[in-house]
C-alpha positions as CSV (number, residue, x, y, z in Angstrom):
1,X,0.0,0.0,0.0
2,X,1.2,3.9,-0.5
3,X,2.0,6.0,2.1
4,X,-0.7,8.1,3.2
5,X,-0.3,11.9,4.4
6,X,0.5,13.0,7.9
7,X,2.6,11.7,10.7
8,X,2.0,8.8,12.4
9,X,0.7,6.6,9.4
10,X,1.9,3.9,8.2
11,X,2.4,1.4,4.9
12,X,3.5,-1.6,3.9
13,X,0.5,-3.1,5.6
14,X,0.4,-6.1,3.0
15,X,3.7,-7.5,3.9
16,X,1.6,-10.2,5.7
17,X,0.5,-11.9,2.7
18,X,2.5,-15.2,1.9
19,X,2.7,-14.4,-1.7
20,X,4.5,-11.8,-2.3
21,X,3.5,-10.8,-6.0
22,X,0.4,-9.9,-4.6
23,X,2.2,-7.5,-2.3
24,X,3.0,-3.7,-3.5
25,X,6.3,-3.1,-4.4
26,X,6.0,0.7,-4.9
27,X,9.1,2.4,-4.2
28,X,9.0,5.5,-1.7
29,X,11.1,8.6,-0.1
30,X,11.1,10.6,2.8
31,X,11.4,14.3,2.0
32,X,12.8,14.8,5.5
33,X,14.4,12.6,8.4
34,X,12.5,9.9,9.4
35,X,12.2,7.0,12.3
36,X,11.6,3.7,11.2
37,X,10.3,0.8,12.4
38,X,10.1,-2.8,11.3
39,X,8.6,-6.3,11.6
40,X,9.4,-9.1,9.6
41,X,6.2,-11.4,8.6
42,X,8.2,-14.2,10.1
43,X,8.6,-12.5,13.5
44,X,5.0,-11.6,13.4
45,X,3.6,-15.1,12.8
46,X,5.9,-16.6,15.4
47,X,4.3,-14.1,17.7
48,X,0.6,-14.4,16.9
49,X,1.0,-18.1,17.3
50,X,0.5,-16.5,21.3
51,X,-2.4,-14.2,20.0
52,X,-5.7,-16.7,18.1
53,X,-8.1,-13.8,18.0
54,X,-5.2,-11.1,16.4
55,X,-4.2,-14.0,13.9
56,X,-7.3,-13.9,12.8
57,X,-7.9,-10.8,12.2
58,X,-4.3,-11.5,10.0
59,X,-5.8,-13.8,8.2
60,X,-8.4,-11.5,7.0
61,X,-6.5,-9.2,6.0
62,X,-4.1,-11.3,4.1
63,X,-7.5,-12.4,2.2
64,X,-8.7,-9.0,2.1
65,X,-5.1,-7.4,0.4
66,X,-4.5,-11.0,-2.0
67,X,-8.2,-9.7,-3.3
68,X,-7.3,-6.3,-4.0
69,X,-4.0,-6.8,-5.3
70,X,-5.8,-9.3,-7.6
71,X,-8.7,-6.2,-8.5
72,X,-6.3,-3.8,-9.1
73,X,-4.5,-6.1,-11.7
74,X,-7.6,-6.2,-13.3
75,X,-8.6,-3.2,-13.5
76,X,-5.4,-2.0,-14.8
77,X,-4.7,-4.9,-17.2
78,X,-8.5,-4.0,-18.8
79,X,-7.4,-0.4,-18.9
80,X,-4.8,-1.3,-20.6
81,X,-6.4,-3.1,-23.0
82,X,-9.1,-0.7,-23.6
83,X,-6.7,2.0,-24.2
84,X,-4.9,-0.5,-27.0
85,X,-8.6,-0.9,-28.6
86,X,-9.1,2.6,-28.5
87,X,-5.7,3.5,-30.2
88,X,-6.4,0.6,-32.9
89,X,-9.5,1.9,-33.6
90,X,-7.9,5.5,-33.9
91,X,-5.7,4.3,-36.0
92,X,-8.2,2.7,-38.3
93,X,-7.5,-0.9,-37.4
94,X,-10.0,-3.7,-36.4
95,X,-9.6,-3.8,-32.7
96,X,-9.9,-7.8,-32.2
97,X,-7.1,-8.2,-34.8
98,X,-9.1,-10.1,-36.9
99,X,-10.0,-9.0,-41.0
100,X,-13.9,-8.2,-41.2
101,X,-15.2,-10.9,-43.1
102,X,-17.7,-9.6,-46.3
């Protein structure tokens, strides 16, 4: 996920899913100093084996990012290939790649 405006927030909220294609890998800098903090999935799961009802809730939101990861894809593979139809047809070609048939 991309970092949001204001101090305090956070992102890289996705780094629980086990897959990591599905994960963002958006590059980001700091205009200024900042303090960082960091948990590796690993050390997270080993401690919510101590925590049921917070695993849980991890569990949902590793379903929750793996389906809008898989959305997003989507949405921009579609946009994509809309925007290709649109320049074919611009461009006076048949859009399907295919010869009309008379």
């Amino acid at each position: 996920a991309r970092p949001r405006d204001g101090a305090g927030t956070v992102w890289g909220e996705d780094f629980v899913l086990k897959r990591l294609e599905f994960a963002d890998t958006s590059c980001t800098c700091a205009l200024t100093y900042i303090e960082v903090l960091s948990l590796s999935a690993a050390d997270l799961y080993r401690i919510l084996r101590y925590f049921p009802a917070e695993m849980a809730r991890v569990r949902f939101a590793c379903a929750f990012y793996t389906v809008r990861s898989q959305l997003v894809k989507f949405g921009t593979d579609e946009k994509k290939r809309r925007l290709g139809t649109l320049v074919e047809e611009r461009d006076g070609k048949d859009p399907l790649g295919k010869i009309a048939e008379t």
